[in-house]
Backbone bond lengths (Angstrom), bond angles and torsions (degrees), N, CA, C in turn:
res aa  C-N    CA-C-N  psi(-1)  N-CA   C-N-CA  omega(-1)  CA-C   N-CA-C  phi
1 X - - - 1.458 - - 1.531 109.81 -
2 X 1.390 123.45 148.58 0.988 137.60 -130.59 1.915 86.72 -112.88
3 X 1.254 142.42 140.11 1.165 132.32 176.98 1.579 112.75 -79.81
4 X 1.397 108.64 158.93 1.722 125.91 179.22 1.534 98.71 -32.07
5 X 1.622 110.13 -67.24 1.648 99.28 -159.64 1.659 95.49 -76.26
6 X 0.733 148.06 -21.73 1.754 121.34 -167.81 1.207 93.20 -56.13
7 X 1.946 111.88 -64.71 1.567 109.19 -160.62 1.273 111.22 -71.76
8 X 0.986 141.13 18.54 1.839 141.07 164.55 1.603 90.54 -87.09
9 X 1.922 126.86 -71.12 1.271 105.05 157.54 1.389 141.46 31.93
10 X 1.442 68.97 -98.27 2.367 97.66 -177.03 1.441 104.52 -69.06
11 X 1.266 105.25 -35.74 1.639 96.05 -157.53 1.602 93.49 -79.07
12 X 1.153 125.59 -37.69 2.166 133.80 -175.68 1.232 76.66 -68.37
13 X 1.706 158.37 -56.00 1.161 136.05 -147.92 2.023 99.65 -85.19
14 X 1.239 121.65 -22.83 1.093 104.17 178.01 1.199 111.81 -116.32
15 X 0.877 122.31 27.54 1.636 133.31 165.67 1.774 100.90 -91.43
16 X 1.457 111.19 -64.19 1.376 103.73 166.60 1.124 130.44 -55.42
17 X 1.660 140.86 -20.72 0.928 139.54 -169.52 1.410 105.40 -86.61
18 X 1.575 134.57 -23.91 1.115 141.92 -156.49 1.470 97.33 -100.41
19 X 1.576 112.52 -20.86 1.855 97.25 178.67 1.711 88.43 -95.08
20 X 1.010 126.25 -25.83 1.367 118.24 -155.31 1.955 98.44 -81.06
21 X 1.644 112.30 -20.03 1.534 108.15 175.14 2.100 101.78 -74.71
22 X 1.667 95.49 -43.08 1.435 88.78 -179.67 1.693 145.40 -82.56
23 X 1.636 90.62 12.65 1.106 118.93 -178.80 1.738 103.37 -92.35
24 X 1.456 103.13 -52.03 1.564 119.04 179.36 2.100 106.98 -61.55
25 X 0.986 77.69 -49.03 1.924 90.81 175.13 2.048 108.85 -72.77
26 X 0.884 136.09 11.67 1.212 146.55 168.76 1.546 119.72 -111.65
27 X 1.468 99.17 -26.85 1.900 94.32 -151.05 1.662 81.16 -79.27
28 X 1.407 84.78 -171.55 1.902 98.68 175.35 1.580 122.88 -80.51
29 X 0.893 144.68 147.17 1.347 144.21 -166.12 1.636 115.43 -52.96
30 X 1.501 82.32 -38.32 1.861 79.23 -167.76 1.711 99.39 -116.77
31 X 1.699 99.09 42.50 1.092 97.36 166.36 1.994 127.04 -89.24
32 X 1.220 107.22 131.78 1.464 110.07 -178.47 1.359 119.86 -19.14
33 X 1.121 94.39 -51.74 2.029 105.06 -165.88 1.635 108.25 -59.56
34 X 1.521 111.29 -19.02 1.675 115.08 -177.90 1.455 106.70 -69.46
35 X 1.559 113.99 70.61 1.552 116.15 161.32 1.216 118.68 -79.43
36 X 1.209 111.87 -41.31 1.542 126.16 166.36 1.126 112.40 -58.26
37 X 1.310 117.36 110.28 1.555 126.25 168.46 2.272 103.86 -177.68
38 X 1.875 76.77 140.52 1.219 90.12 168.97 1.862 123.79 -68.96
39 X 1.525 98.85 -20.91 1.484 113.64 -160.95 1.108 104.54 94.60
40 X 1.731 150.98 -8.74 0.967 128.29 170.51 1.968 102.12 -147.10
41 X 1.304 91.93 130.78 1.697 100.84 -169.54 1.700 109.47 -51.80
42 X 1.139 94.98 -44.83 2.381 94.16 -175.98 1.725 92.36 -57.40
43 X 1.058 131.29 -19.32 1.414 131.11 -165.50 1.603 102.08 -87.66
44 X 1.199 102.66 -62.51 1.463 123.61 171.19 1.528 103.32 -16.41
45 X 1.747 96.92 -92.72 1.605 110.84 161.30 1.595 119.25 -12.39
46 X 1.189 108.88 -57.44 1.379 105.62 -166.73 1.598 118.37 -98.08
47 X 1.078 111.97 1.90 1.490 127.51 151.48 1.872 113.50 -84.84
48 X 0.959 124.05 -47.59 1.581 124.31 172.30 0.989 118.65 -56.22
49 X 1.952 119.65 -35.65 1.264 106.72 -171.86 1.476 117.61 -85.93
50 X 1.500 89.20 -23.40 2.180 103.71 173.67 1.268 82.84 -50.77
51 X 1.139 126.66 -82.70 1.231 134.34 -130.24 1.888 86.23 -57.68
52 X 1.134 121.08 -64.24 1.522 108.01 170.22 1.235 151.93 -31.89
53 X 1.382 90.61 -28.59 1.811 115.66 -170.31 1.324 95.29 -85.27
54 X 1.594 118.32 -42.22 1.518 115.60 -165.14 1.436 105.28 -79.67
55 X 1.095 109.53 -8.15 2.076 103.02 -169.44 1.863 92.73 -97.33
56 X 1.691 103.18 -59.23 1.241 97.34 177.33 1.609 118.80 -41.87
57 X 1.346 131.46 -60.61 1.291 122.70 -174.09 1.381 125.53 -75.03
58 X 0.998 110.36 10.74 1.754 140.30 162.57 1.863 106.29 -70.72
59 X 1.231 78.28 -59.52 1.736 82.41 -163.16 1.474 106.39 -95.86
60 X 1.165 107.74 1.55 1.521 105.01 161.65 1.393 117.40 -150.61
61 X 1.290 105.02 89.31 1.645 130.09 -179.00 1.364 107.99 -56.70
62 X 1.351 101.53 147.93 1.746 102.08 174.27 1.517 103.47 75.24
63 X 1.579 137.35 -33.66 1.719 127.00 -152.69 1.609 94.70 -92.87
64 X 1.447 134.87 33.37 1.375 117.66 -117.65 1.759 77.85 -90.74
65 X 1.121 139.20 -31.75 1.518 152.92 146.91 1.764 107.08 -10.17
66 X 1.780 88.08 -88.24 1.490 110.46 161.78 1.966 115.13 -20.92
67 X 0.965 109.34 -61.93 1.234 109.69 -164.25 1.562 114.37 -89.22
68 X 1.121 104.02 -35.94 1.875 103.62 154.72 1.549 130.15 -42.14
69 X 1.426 97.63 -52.68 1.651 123.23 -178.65 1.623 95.60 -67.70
70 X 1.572 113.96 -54.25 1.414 96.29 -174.73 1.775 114.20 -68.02
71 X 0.976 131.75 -35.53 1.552 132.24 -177.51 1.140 102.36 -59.63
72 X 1.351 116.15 -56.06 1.873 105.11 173.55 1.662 117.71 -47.71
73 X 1.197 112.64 -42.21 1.775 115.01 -177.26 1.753 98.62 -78.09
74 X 1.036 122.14 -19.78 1.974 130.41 177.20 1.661 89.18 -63.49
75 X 1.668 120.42 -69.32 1.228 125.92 178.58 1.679 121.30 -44.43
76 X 1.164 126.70 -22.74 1.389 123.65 -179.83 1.345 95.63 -104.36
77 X 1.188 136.12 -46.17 1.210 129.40 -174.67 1.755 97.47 -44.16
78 X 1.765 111.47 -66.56 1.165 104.80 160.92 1.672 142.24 23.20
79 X 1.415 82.15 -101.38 1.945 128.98 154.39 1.595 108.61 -41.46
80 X 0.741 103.51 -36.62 1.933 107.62 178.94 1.207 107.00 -78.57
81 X 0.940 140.53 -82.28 2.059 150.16 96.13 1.289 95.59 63.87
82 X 1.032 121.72 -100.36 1.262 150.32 174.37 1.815 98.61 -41.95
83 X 1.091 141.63 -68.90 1.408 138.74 -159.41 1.787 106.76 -65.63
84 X 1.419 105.89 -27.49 1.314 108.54 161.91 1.363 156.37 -76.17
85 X 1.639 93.03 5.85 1.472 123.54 -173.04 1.495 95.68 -105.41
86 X 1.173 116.66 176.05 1.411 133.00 -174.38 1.965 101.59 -123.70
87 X 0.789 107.71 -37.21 1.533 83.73 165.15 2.055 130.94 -99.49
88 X 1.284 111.90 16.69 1.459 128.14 -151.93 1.641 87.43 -128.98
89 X 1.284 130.76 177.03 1.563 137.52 -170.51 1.541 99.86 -159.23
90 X 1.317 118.39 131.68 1.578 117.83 178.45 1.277 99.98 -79.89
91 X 1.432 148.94 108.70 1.407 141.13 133.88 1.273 140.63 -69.23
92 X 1.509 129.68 90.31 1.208 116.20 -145.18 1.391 96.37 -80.52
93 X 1.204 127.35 -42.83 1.754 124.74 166.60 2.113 104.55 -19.14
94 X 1.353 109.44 -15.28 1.762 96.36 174.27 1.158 119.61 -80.96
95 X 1.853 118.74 -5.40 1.285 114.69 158.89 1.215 146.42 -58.50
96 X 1.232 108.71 -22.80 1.308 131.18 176.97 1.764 114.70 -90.74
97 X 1.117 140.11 -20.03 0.993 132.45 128.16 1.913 132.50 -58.03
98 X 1.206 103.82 -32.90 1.852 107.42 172.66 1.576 88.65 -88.27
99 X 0.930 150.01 22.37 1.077 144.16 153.25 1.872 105.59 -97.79
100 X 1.085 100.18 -58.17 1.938 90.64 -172.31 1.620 97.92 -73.73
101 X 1.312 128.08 -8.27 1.502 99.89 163.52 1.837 119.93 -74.60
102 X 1.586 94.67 -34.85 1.572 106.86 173.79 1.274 111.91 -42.36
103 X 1.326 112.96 -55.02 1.555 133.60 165.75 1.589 123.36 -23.41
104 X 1.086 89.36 -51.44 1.972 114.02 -148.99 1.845 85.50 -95.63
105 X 1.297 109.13 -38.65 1.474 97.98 177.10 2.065 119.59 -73.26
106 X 1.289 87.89 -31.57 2.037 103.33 167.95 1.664 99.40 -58.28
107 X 1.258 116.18 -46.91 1.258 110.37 -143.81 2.011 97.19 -79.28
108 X 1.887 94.21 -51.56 1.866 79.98 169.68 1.012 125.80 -61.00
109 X 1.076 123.77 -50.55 1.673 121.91 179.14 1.777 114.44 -38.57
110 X 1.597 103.24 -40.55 1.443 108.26 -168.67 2.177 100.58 -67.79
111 X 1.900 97.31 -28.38 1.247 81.44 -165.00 1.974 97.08 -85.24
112 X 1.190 117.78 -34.38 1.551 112.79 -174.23 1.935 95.88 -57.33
113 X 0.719 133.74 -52.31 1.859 131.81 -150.29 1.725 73.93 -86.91
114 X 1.718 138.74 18.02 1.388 110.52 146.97 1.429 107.66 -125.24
115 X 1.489 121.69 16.95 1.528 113.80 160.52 0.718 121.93 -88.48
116 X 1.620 130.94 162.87 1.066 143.58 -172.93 1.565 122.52 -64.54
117 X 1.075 147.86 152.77 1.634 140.37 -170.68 1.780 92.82 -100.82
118 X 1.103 109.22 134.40 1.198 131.54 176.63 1.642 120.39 -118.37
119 X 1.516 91.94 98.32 1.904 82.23 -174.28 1.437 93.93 -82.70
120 X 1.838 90.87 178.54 1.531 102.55 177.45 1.533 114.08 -117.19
């Protein structure tokens, strides 16, 4: 088990990361603050959600289920979010990209927590 401060850590690192995707996923398109970008939105998606998957299952060990299922429902909420604004468009087709980052974050984690530890 992982001590108090690491998982405070992960969890302040993905707590911020999750307002800071839904802050970026709200504003207006051709708003200034969009530095962050792959150049292409399906990319976008699937860079935010790595980046999600890996903090979330950081800071909550063992939920690794839990935290998949919730990022996918983060992503529609999203999509909802978004369809209710007047300058933003709900695409639900963005699930499927925040889904293969969800993915891609299960899948490293699954392969690092099976390599070997290498001291120095």
């Amino acid at each position: 088990m992982r001590d108090w401060s690491e998982l405070w850590m992960w969890r302040t690192a993905f707590i911020l990361c999750v307002l800071s995707v839904l802050t970026l996923a709200l504003l207006p398109d051709a708003a200034p603050l969009m530095l962050v970008s792959t150049g292409w939105d399906k990319a976008n998606h699937v860079l935010a959600f790595f980046v999600l998957g890996m903090l979330g299952l950081r800071a909550f060990p063992g939920a690794a289920w839990r935290v998949a299922a919730g990022l996918l429902g983060y992503g529609a909420l999203i999509e909802l979010l978004q369809g209710m604004t007047t300058w933003r468009t709900a695409e639900w087709q963005d699930l499927l990209p925040d889904l293969i980052g969800i993915t891609a974050a299960l899948g490293v984690l699954a392969v690092l927590r099976r390599a070997p530890c290498r001291g120095t």
